[in-house]
ZADREN-242557 format. One record per residue: residue number from 0; residue in three letters; x, y, z of N, C-alpha, C in turn. Coordinates in Angstrom, 1 decimal, m for minus. Example, Ala and Ser with C-alpha at 12.3 -4.5 7.8 and 13.67 -1.06 7.14 Angstrom:
SITE   nr  rest  n_east  n_north    n_up  ca_east  ca_north   ca_up  c_east  c_north    c_up
SITE    0   Ala    13.2     m5.7     7.8     12.3      m4.5     7.8    13.2     m3.3     7.8
SITE    1   Ser    12.8     m2.2     7.1     13.7      m1.1     7.1    12.9      0.0     7.9
***
This chain:
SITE   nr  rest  n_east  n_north    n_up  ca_east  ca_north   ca_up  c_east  c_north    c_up
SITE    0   Unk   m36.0    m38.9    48.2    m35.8     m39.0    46.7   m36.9    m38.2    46.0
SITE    1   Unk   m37.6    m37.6    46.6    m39.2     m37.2    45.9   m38.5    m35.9    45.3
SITE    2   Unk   m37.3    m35.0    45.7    m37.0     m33.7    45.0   m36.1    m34.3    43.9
SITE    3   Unk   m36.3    m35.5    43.4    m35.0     m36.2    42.2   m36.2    m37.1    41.5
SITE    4   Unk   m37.6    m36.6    41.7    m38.5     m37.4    40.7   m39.0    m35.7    39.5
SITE    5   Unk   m38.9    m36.6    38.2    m39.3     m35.5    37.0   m40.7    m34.7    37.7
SITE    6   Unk   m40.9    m33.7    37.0    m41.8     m32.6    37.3   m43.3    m34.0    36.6
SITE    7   Unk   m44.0    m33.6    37.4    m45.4     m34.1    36.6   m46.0    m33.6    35.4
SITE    8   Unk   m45.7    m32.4    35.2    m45.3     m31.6    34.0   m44.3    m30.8    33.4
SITE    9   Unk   m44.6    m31.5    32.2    m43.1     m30.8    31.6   m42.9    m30.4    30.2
SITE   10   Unk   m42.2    m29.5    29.6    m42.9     m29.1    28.4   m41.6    m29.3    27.1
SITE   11   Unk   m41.7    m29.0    26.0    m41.3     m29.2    25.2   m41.5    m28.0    24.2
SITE   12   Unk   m40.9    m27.7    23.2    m41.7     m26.4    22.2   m42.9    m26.8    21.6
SITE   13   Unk   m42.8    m28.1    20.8    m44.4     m28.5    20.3   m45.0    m29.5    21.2
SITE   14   Unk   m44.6    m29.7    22.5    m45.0     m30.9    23.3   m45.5    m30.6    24.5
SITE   15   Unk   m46.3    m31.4    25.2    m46.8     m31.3    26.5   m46.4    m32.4    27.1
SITE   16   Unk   m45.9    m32.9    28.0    m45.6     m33.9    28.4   m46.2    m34.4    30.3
SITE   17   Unk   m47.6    m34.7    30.4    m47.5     m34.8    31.9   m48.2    m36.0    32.3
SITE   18   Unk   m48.0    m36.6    33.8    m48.4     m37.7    34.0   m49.9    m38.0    33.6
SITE   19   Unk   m50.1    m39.4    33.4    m51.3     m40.0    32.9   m52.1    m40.4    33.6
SITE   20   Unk   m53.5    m39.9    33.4    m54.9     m39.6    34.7   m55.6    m41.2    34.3
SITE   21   Unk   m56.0    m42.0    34.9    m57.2     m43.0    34.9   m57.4    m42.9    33.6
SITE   22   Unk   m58.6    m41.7    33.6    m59.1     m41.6    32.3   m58.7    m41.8    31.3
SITE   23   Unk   m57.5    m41.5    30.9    m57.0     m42.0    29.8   m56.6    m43.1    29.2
SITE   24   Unk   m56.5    m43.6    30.3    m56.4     m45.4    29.8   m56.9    m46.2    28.4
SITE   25   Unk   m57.9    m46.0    28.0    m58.3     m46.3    26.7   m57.7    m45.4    25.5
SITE   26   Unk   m57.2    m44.2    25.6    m56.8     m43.5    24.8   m55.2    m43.8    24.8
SITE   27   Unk   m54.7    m44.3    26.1    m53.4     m44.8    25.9   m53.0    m46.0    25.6
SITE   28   Unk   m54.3    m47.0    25.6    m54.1     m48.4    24.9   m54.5    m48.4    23.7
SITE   29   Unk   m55.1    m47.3    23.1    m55.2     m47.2    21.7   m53.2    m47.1    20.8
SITE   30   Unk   m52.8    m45.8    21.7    m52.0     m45.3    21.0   m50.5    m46.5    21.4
SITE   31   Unk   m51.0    m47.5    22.3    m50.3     m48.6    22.8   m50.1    m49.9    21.8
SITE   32   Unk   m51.7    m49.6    21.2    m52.3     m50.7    20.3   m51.3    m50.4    19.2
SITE   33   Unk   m51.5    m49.0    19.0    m50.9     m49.0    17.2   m49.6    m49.3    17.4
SITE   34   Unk   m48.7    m49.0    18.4    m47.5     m49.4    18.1   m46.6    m50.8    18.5
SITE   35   Unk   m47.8    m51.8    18.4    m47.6     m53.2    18.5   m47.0    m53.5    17.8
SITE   36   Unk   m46.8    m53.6    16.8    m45.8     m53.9    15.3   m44.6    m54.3    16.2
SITE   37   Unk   m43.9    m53.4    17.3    m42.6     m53.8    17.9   m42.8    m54.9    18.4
SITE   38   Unk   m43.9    m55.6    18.5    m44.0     m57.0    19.5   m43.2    m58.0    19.0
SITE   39   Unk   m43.1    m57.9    17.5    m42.8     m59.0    17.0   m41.2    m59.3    17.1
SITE   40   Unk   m40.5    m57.6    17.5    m39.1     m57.8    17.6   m39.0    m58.0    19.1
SITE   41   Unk   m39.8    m57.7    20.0    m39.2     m57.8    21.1   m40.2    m58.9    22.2
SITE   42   Unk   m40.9    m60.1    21.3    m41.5     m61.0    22.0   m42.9    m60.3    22.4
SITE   43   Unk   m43.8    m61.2    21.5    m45.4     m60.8    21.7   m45.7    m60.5    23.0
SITE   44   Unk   m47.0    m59.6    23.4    m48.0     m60.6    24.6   m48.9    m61.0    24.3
SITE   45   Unk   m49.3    m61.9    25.0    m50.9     m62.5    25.1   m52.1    m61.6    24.6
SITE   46   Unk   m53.2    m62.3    24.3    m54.1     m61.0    24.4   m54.6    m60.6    25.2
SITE   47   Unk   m54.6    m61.0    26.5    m55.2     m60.7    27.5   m54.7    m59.8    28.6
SITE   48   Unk   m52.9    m60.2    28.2    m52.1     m59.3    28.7   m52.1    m58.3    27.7
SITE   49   Unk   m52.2    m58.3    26.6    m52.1     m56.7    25.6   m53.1    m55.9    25.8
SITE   50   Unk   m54.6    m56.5    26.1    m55.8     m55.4    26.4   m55.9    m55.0    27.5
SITE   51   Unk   m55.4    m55.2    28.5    m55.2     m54.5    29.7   m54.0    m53.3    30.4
SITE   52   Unk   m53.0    m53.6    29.5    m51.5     m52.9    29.7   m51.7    m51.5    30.0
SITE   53   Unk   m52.2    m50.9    29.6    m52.3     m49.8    30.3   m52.6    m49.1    31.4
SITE   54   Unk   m53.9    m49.7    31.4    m54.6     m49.8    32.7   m54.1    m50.5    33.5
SITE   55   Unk   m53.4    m51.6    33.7    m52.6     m52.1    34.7   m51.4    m51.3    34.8
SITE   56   Unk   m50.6    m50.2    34.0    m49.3     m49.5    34.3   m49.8    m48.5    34.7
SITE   57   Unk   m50.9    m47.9    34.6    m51.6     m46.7    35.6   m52.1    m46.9    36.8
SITE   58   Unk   m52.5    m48.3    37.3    m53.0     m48.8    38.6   m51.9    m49.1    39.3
SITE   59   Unk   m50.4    m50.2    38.8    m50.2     m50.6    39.4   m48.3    m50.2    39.4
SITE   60   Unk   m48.2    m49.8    38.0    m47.1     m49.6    37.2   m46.4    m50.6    36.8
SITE   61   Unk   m45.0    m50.2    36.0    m44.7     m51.4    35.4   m43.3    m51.1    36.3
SITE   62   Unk   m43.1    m52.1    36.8    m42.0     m51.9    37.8   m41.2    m52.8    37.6
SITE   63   Unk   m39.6    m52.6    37.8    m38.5     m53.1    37.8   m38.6    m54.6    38.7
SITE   64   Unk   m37.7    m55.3    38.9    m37.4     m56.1    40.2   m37.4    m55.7    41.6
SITE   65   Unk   m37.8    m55.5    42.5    m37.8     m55.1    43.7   m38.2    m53.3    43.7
SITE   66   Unk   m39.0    m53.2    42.5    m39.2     m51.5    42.5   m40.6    m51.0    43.1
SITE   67   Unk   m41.0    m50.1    43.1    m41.7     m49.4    43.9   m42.8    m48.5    43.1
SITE   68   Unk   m44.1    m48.7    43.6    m44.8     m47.8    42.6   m44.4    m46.2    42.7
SITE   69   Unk   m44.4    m45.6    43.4    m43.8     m44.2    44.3   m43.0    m43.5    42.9
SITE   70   Unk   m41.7    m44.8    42.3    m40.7     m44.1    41.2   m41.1    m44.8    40.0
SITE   71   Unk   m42.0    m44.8    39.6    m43.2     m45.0    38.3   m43.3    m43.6    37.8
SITE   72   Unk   m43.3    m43.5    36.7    m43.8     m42.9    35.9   m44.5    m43.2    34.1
SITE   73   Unk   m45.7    m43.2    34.1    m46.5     m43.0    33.1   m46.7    m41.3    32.6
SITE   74   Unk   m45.9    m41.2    31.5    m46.5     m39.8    30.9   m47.1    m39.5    29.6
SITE   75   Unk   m47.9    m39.0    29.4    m48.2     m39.3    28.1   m48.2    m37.6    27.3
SITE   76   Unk   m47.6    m37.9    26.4    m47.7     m36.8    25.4   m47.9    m36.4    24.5
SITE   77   Unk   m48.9    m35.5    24.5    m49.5     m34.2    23.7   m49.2    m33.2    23.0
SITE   78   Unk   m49.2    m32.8    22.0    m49.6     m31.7    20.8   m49.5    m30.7    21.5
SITE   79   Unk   m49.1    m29.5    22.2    m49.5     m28.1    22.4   m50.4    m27.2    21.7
SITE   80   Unk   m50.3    m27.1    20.4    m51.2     m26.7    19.5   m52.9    m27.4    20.0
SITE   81   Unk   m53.2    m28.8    20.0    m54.1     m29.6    19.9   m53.8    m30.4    21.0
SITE   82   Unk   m54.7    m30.5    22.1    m54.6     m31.4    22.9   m54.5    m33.3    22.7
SITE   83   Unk   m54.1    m33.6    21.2    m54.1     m34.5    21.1   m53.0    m35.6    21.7
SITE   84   Unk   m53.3    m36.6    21.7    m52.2     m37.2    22.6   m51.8    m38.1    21.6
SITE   85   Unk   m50.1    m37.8    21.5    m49.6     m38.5    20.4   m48.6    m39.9    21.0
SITE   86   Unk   m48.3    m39.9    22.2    m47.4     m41.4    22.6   m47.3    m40.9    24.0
SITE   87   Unk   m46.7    m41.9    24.8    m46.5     m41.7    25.7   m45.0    m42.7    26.8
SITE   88   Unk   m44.6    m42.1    27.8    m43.4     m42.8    28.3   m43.5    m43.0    29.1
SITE   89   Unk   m43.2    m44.7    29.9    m42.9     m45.1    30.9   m41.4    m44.9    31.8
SITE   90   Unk   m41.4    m44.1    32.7    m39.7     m44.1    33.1   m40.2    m44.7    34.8
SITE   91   Unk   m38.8    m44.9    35.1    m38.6     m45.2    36.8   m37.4    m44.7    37.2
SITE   92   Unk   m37.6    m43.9    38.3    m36.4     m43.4    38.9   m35.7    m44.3    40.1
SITE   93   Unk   m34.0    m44.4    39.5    m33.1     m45.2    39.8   m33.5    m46.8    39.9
SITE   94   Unk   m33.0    m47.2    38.5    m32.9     m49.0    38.1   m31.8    m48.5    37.3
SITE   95   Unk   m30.8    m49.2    37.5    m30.8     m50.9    38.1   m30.2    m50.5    39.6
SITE   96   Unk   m29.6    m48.5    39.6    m29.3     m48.2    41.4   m29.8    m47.2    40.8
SITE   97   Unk   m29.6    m46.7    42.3    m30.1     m45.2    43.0   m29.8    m44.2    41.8
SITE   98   Unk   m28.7    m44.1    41.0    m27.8     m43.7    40.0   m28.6    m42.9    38.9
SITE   99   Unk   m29.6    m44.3    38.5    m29.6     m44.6    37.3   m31.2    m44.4    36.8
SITE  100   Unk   m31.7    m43.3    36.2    m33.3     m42.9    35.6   m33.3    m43.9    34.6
SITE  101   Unk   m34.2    m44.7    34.5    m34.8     m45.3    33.4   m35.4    m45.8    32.3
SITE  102   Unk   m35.6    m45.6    31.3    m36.9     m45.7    30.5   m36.8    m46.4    30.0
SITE  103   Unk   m38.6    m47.0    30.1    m39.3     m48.5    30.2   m39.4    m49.1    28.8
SITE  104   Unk   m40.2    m47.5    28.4    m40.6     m47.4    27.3   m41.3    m46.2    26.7
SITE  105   Unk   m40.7    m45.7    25.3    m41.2     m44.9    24.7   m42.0    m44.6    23.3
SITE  106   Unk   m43.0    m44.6    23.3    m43.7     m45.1    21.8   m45.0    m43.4    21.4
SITE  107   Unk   m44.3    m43.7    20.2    m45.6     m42.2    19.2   m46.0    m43.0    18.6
SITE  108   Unk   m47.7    m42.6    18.3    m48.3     m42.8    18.0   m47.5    m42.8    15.9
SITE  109   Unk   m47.8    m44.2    15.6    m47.5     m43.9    14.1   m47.7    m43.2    13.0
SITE  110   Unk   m48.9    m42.6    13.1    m49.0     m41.4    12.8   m48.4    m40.2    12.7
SITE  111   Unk   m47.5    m40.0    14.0    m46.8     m38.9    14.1   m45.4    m39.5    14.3
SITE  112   Unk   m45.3    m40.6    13.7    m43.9     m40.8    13.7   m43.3    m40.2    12.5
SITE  113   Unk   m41.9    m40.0    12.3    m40.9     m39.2    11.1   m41.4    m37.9    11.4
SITE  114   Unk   m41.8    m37.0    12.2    m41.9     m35.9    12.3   m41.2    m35.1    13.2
SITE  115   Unk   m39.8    m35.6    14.3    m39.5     m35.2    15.3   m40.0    m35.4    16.5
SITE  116   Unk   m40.8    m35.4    17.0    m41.6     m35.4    18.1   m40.9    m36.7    18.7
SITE  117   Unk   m40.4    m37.8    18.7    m39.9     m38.7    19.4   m38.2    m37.7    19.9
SITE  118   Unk   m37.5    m37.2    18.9    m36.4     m36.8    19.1   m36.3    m35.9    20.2
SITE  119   Unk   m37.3    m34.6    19.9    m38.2     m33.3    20.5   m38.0    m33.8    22.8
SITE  120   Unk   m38.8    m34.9    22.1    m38.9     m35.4    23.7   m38.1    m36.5    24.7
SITE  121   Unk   m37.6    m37.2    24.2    m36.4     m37.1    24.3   m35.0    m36.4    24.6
SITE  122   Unk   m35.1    m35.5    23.8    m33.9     m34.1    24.3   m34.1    m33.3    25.3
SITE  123   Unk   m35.7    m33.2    25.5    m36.5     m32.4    26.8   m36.8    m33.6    27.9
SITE  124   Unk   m36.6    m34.8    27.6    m35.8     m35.5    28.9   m35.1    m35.6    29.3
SITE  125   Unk   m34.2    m36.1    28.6    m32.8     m35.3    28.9   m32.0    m34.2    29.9
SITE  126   Unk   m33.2    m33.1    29.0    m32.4     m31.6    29.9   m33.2    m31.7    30.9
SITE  127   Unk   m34.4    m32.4    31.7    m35.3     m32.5    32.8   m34.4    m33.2    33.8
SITE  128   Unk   m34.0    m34.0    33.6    m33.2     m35.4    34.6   m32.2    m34.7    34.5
SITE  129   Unk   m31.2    m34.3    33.5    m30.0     m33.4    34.0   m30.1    m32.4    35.1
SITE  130   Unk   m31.0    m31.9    35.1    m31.4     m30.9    35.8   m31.9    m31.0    37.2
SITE  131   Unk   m32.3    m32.3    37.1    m32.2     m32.8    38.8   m31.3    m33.1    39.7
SITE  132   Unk   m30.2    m33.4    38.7    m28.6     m33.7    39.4   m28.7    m34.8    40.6
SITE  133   Unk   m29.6    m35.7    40.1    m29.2     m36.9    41.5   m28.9    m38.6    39.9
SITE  134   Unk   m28.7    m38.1    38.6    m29.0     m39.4    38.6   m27.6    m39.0    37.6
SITE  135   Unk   m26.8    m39.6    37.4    m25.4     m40.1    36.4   m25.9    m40.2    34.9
SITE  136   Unk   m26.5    m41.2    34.5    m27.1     m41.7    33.3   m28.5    m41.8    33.2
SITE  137   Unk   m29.1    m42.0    32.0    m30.1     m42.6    31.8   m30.0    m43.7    31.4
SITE  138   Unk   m30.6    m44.9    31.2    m30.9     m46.3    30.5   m32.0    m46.9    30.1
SITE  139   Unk   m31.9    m47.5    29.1    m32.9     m47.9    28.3   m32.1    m49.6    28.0
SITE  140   Unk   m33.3    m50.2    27.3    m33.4     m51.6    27.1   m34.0    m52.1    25.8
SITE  141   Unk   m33.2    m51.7    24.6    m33.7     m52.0    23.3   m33.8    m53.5    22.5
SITE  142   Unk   m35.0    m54.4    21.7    m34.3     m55.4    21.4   m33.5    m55.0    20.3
SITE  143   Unk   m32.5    m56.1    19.8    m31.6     m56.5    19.0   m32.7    m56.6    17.6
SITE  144   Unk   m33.7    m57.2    17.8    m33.8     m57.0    16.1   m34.9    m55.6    15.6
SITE  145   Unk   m35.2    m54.9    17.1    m35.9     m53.3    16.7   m34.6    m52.2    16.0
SITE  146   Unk   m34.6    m52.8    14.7    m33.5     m51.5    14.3   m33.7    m50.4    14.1
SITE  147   Unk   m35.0    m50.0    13.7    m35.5     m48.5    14.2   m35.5    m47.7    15.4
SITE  148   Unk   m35.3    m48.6    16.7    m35.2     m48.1    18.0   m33.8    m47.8    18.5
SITE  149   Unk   m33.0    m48.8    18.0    m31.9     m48.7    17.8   m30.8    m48.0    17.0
SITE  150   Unk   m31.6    m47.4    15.8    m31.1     m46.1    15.5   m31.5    m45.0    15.8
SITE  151   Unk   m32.5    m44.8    16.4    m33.2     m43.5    17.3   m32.1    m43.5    18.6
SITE  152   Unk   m32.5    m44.3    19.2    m31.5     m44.5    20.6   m30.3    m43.9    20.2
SITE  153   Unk   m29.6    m45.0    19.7    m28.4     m44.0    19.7   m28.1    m42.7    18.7
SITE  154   Unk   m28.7    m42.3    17.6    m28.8     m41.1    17.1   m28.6    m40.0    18.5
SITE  155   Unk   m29.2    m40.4    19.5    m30.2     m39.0    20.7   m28.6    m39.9    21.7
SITE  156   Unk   m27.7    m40.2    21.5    m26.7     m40.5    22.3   m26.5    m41.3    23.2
SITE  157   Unk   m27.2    m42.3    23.3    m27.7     m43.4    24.0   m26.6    m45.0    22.8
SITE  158   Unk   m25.1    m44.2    23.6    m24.2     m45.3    22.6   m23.7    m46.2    23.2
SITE  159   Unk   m23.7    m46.4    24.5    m23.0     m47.1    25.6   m23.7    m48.5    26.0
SITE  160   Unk   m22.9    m49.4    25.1    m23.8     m50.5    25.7   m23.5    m50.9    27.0
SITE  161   Unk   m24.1    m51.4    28.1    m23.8     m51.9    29.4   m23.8    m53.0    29.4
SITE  162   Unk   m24.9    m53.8    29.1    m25.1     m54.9    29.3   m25.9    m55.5    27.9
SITE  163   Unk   m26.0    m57.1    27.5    m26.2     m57.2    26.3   m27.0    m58.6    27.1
SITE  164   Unk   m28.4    m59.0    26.9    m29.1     m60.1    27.8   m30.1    m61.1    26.6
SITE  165   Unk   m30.4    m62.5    26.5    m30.8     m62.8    25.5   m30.8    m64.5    25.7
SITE  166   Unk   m31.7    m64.7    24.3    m31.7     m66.2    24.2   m30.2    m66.2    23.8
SITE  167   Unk   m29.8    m67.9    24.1    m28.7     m68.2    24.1   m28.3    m68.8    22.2
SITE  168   Unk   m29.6    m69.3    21.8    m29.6     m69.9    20.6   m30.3    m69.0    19.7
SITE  169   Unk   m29.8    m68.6    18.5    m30.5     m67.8    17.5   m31.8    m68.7    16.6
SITE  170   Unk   m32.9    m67.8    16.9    m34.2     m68.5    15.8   m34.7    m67.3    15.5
SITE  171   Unk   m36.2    m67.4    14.7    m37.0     m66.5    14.8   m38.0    m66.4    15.8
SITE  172   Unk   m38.2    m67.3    17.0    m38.5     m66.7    17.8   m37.5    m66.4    19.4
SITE  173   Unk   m36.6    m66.2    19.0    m35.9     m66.0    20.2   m35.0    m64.7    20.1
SITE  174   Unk   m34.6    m63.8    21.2    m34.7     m62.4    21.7   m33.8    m61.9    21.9
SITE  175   Unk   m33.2    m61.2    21.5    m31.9     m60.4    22.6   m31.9    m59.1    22.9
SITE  176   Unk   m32.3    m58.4    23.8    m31.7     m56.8    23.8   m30.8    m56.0    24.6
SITE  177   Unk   m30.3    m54.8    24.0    m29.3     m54.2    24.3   m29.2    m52.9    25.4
SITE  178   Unk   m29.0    m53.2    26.5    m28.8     m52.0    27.5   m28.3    m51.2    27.3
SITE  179   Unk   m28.7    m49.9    26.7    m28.0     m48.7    26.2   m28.2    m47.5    27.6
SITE  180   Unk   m27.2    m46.6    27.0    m26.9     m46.0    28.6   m26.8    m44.5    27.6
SITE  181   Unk   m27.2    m43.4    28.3    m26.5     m41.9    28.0   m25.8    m41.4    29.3
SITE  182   Unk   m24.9    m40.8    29.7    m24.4     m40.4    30.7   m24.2    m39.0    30.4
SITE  183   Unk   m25.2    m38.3    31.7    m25.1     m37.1    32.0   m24.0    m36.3    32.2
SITE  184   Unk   m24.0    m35.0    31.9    m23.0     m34.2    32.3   m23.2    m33.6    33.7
***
């Protein structure tokens, strides 16, 4: 499976996109930090789990059910112009099968949000994984009350719901989100 994992670098026209070194751990729990705001639609964490998250998805990853650090990926991305690092993505190759590329999670820094750069990279994922020709679809896992992610998602073609998973009783603190799928050509 190692010739069906993304390039460790990979580019975009205004983006850099490549896997995430130790060091940056604090620079990616910053740009982790700012886009906390989503916690509140998709179930807080602790604080003890929120100050470590990065550095624990670079040590250890953030892995599926029975997944493997090996098809982890942490990438974080950068400005071309400016080495600055504006967000970064979690993907895993083949969840929920062999089939199926993943993404965990994708977040820009708010700052550089409404400027393309979320769309930008995305589409250059896209043509990356198509291009490996081992996986069908991609999939993602949005909550139900992020409607900002939810109209990103599916804007970038991600219309296919698969599966729909959640509390059973509606409150304000209780969750549901939606398996959205793109399927490759």
């Amino acid at each position: 499976m190692s010739n069906s994992l993304i390039p460790s670098r990979w580019t975009t026209a205004r983006l850099s996109v490549e896997d995430s070194a130790p060091a940056e751990a604090t620079e990616l729990q910053q740009v982790h930090d700012a886009c906390a705001y989503i916690e509140a639609w998709t179930g807080a964490l602790t604080d003890s789990q929120h100050d470590q998250q990065m550095l624990s998805a670079l040590q250890e990853g953030d892995l599926p059910p029975g997944g493997s650090k090996e098809f982890f990926r942490l990438q974080s991305i950068r400005l071309k112009a400016t080495p600055q690092l504006i967000g970064f993505a979690e993907v895993y190759h083949g969840y929920p099968t062999v089939d199926i590329f993943w993404v965990g999670f994708l977040g820009i820094h708010p700052a550089y949000q409404n400027q393309g750069y979320g769309r930008e990279v995305v589409q250059g994922l896209i043509e990356v994984v198509a291009g490996l020709h081992a996986y069908s679809a991609i999939r993602l896992g949005v909550a139900l009350k992020n409607w900002p992610a939810l109209r990103f998602w599916t804007a970038a073609g991600f219309d296919r719901i698969v599966e729909i998973r959640g509390d059973k009783v509606h409150s304000d603190q209780s969750f549901a989100f939606l398996y959205l799928e793109r399927r490759l050509e």
